[in-house]
N, C-alpha and C positions, 0 to 999 in steps of 0.2 A: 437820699444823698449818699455819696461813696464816703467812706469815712476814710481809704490811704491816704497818704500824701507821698509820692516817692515820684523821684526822675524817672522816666519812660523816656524810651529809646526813640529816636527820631526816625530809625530806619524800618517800614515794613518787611517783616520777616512771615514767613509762613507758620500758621500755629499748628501743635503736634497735637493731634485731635483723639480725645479717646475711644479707646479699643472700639468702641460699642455704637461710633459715629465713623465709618469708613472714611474718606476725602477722598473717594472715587465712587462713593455714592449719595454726595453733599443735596447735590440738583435730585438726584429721584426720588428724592426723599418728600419733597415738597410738590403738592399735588398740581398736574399739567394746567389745572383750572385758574389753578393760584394769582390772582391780579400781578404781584410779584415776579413771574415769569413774560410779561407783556413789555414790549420796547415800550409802548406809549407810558407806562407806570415811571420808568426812567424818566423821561422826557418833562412827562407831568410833575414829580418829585424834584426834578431840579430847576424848573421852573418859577415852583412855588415858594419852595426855597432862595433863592434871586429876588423873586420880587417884593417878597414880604422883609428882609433885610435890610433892603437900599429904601425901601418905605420905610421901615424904624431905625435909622441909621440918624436921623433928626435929635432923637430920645436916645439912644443908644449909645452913641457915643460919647456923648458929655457925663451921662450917667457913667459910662467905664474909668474914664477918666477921675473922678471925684472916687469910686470906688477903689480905685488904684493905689488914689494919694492918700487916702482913707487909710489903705492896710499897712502902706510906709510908715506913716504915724502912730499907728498902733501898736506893733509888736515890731522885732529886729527881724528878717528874712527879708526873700527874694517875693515880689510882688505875685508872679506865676508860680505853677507849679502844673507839670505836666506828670504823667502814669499810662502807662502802657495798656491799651484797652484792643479788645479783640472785634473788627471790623468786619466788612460783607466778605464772604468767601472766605476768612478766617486769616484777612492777613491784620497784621498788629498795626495801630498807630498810637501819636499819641498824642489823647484827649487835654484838653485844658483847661483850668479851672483860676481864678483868683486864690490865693491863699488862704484857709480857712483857721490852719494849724499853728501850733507852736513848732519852732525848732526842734529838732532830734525825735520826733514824736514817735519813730518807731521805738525808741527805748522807752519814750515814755509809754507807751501801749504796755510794752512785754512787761516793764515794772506795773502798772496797774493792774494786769490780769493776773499775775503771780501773787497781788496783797488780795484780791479779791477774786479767786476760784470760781467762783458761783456765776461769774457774769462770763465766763469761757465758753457754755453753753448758747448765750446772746450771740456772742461775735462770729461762734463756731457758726449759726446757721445764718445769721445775714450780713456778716461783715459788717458791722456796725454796734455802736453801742449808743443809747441812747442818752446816757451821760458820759460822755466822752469828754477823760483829763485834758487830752491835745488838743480842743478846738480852744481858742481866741475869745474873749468877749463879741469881739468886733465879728469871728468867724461865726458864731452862733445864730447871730444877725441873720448876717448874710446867706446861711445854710436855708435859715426858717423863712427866708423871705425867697430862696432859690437864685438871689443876686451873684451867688459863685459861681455860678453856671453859663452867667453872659458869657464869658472868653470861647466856650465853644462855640458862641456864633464863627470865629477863624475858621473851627473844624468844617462845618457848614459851606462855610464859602469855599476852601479849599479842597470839597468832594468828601471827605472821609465822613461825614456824618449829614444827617438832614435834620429839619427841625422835627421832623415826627419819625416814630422809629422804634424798636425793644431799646429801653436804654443801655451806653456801654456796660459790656461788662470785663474782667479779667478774667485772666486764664485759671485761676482757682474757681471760677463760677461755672466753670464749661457743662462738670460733671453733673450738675445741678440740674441742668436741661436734659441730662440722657437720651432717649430720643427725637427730642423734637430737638436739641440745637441744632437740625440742619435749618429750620424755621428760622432763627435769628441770626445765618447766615446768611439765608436769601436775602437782604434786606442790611441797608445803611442804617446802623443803628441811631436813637434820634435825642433831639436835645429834649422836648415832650413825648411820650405816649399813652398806653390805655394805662399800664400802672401808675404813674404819676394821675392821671385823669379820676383813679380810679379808690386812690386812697395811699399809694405809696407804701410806706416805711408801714402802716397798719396791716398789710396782706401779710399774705407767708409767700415763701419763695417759687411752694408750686405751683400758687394762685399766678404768680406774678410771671413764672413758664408758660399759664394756660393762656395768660390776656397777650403776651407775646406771639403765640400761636395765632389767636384769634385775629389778631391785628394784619398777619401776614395773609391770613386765610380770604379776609372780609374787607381787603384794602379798598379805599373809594377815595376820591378827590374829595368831596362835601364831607368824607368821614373824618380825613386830616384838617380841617377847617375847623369842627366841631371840638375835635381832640385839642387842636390850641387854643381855643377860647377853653373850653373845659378846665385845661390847665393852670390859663391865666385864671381864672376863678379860684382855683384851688392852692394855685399859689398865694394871692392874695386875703386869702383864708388860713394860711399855712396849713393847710389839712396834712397830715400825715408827718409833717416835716422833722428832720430835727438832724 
């Protein structure tokens, strides 16, 4: 789970890509063989996407709904809450999620990590904390059961993301990837994939680079099938979550 919560911009802009990831060597990067580089992967991907939505679209919506009214009732804010996340080919959108947080939660961050030093190192390397002041009783929930994460079905339907995929990330994560972020260019970032599949918030970050790699490398239609059942499992488990 992302622990920000901040407005993201509605407009895609182009991302300023580090020194050590050219943007006129994004594609070469990524091997000719790559599933990734095939029209039908498109095709197939959006497809899949499509069809499995308007089939859970029964479930889906009524559940959004009650979740919605859910977060009104619980804490004072805004139901949504979007953040700027870095897309295929590196242009920005931005990703959606239900409310998770308390109001003003960036100060509340900066005040918690200034009373407690020690957990700087936590956030420093995965953007998160594992008891985090800002989340909600209600948001806790929602975080461990990955219920905040419906509203990207929008992203999904509106092209910028698919359900399987490296998940979003932000522009503070770019560096993260050093080489391989042209690998999580190629590719619509997704509402599932191997890291969720795979253990989540338990990996380290370069594990969670390597399965992003591996995912673009190794794409197959039967393998995005398994990867969302996988998920659903794992969610359902709350494995890794928090």
């Amino acid at each position: 789970m992302e622990s920000n919560e901040q407005t993201g911009s509605a407009s895609p802009i182009l991302l300023s890509f580090p020194a050590s990831v050219p943007t006129a060597h994004v594609e070469s990067r990524v091997p000719v063989g790559s599933p990734a580089r095939r029209f039908s992967y498109a095709v197939t991907k959006r497809a899949l996407d499509i069809i499995l939505i308007v089939l859970a679209s029964p479930v889906i919506v009524p559940l959004c709904i009650v979740l919605a009214l859910s977060v009104v009732l619980s804490s004072p804010g805004p139901v949504f809450f979007s953040h700027r996340r870095i897309g295929k080919g590196g242009i920005f959108f931005s990703m959606w999620k239900f409310r998770t947080m308390c109001t003003l939660s960036q100060e509340v961050l900066e005040l918690h990590l200034a009373d407690h030093p020690e957990q700087r190192a936590e956030w420093a390397a995965n953007h998160k904390l594992k008891n985090d002041p800002r989340i909600t009783p209600l948001g806790r929930f929602m975080r461990q059961s990955s219920l905040d994460e419906l509203p990207q079905l929008w992203n999904v339907l509106t092209g910028r993301m698919s359900l399987v995929g490296p998940r979003p990330i932000v522009a503070a994560e770019a560096e993260k990837y050093k080489s391989d972020f042209s690998y999580y260019l190629a590719v619509k970032p997704g509402l599932a994939g191997l890291w969720q599949a795979s253990g989540r918030s338990t990996l380290t970050y370069d594990q969670r680079v390597a399965l992003d790699r591996r995912y673009v490398e190794t794409w197959s239609l039967i393998g995005d099938i398994r990867l969302i059942l996988r998920t659903m499992a794992h969610v359902v488990n709350a494995d890794g979550a928090y």
